[in-house]
C-alpha atoms as an extended CHARMM CRD file, in Angstrom:
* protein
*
        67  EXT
         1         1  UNK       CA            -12.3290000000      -87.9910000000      -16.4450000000  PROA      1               0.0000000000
         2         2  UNK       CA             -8.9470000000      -85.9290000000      -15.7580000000  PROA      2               0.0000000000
         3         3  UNK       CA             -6.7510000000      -86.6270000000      -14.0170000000  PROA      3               0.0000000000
         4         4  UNK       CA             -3.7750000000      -84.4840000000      -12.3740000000  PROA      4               0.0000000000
         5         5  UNK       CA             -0.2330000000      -85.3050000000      -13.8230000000  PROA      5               0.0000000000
         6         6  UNK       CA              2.7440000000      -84.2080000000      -12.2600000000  PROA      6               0.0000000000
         7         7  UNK       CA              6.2810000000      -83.5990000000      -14.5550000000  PROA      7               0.0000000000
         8         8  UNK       CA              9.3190000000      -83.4830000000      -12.4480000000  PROA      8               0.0000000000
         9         9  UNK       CA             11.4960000000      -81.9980000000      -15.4100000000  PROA      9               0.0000000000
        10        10  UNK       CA             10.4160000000      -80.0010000000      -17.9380000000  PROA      10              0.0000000000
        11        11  UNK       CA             12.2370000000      -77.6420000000      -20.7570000000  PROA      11              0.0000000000
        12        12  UNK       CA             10.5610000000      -75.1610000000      -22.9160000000  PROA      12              0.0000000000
        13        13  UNK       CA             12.1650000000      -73.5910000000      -25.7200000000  PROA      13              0.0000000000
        14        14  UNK       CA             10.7260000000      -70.3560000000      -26.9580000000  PROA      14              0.0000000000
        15        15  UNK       CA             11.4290000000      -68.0800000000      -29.4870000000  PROA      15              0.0000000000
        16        16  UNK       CA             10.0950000000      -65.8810000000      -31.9850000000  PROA      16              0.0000000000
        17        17  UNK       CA              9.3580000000      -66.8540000000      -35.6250000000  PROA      17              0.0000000000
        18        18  UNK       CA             10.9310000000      -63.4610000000      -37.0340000000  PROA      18              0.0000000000
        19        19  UNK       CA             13.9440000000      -62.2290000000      -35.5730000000  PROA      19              0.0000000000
        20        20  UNK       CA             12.5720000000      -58.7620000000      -37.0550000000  PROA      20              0.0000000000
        21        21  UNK       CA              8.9570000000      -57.9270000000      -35.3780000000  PROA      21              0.0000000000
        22        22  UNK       CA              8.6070000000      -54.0550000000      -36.0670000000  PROA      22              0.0000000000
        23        23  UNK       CA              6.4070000000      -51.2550000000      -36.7680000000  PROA      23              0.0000000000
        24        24  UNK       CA              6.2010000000      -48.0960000000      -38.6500000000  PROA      24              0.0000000000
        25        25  UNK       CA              4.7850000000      -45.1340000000      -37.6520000000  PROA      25              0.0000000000
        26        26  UNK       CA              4.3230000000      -41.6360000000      -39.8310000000  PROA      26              0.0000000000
        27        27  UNK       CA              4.5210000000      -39.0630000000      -37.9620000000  PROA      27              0.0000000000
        28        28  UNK       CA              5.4520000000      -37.0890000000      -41.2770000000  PROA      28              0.0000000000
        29        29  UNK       CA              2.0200000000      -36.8320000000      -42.9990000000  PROA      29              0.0000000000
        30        30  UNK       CA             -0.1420000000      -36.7780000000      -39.9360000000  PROA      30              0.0000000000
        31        31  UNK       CA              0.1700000000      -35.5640000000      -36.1890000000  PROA      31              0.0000000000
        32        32  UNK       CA              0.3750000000      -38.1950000000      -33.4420000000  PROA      32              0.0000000000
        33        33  UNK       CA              0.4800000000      -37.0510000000      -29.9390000000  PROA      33              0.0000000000
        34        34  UNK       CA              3.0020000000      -37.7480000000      -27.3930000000  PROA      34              0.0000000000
        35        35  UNK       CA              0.4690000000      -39.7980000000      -25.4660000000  PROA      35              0.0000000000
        36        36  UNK       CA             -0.2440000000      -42.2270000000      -28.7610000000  PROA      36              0.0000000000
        37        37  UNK       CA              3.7310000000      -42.5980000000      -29.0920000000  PROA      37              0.0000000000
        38        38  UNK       CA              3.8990000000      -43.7140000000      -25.6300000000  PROA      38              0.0000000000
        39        39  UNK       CA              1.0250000000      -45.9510000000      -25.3850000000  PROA      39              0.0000000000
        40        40  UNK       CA              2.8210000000      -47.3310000000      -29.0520000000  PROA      40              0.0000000000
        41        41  UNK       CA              6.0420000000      -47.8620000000      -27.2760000000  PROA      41              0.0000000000
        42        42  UNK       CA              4.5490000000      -49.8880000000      -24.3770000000  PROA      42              0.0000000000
        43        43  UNK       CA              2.3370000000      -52.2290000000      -26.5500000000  PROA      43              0.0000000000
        44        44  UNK       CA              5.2120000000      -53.1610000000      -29.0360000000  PROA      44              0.0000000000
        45        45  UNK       CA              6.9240000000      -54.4200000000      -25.3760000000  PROA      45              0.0000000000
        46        46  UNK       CA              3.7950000000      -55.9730000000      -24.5400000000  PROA      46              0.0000000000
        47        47  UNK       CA              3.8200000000      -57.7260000000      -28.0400000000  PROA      47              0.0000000000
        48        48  UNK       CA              7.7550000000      -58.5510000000      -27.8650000000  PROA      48              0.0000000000
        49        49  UNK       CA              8.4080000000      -55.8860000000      -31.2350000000  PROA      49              0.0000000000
        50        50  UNK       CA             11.6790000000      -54.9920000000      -31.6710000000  PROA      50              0.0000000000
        51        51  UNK       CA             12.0860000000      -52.6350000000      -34.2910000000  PROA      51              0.0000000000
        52        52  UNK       CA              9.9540000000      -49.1840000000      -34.6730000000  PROA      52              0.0000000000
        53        53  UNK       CA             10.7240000000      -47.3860000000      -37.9150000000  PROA      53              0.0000000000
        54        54  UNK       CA              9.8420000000      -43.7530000000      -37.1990000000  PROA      54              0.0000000000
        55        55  UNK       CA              9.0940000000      -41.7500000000      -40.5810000000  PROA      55              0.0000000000
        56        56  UNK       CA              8.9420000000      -38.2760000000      -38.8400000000  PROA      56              0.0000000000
        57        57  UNK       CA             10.0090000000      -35.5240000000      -41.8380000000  PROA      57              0.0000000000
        58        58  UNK       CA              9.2660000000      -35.9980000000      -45.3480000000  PROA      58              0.0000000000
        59        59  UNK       CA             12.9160000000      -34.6780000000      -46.4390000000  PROA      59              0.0000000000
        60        60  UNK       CA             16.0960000000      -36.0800000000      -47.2450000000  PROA      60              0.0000000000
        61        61  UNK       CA             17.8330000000      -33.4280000000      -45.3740000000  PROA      61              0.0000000000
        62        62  UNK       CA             16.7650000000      -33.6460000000      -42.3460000000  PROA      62              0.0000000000
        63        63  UNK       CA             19.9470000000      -34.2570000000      -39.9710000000  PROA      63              0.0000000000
        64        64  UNK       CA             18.5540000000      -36.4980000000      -36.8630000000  PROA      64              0.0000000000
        65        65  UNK       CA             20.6800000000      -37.7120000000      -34.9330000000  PROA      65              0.0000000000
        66        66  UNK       CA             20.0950000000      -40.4220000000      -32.1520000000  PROA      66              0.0000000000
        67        67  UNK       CA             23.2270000000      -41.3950000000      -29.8870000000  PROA      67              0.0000000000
């Protein structure tokens, strides 16, 4: 049988085992709706990701600029 056990003090330590969780997505070499992007976005929060590599042109030249 079980039985219940109470702990007055308890300390969890949690972290991930990669400080780098990511994902890529290529939006270069085939179209991905707004909609996918999105949903992408809110599962890498859900999983705790914290990098997204976004491959969207397939030229050097391309001067995107995020602030």
């Amino acid at each position: 049988r079980y039985s219940l056990q109470i702990v007055e003090e308890v300390a969890i330590e949690d972290r991930p085992a990669y400080p780098h969780r990511g994902l890529l997505l290529d939006s270069s070499r085939s179209y991905l709706p707004l909609s996918l992007l999105r949903r992408t976005i809110d599962a890498m929060a859900i999983n705790k990701m914290n990098m997204l590599h976004w491959h969207i042109v397939d030229t050097h030249s391309f001067p995107f600029q995020v602030r």
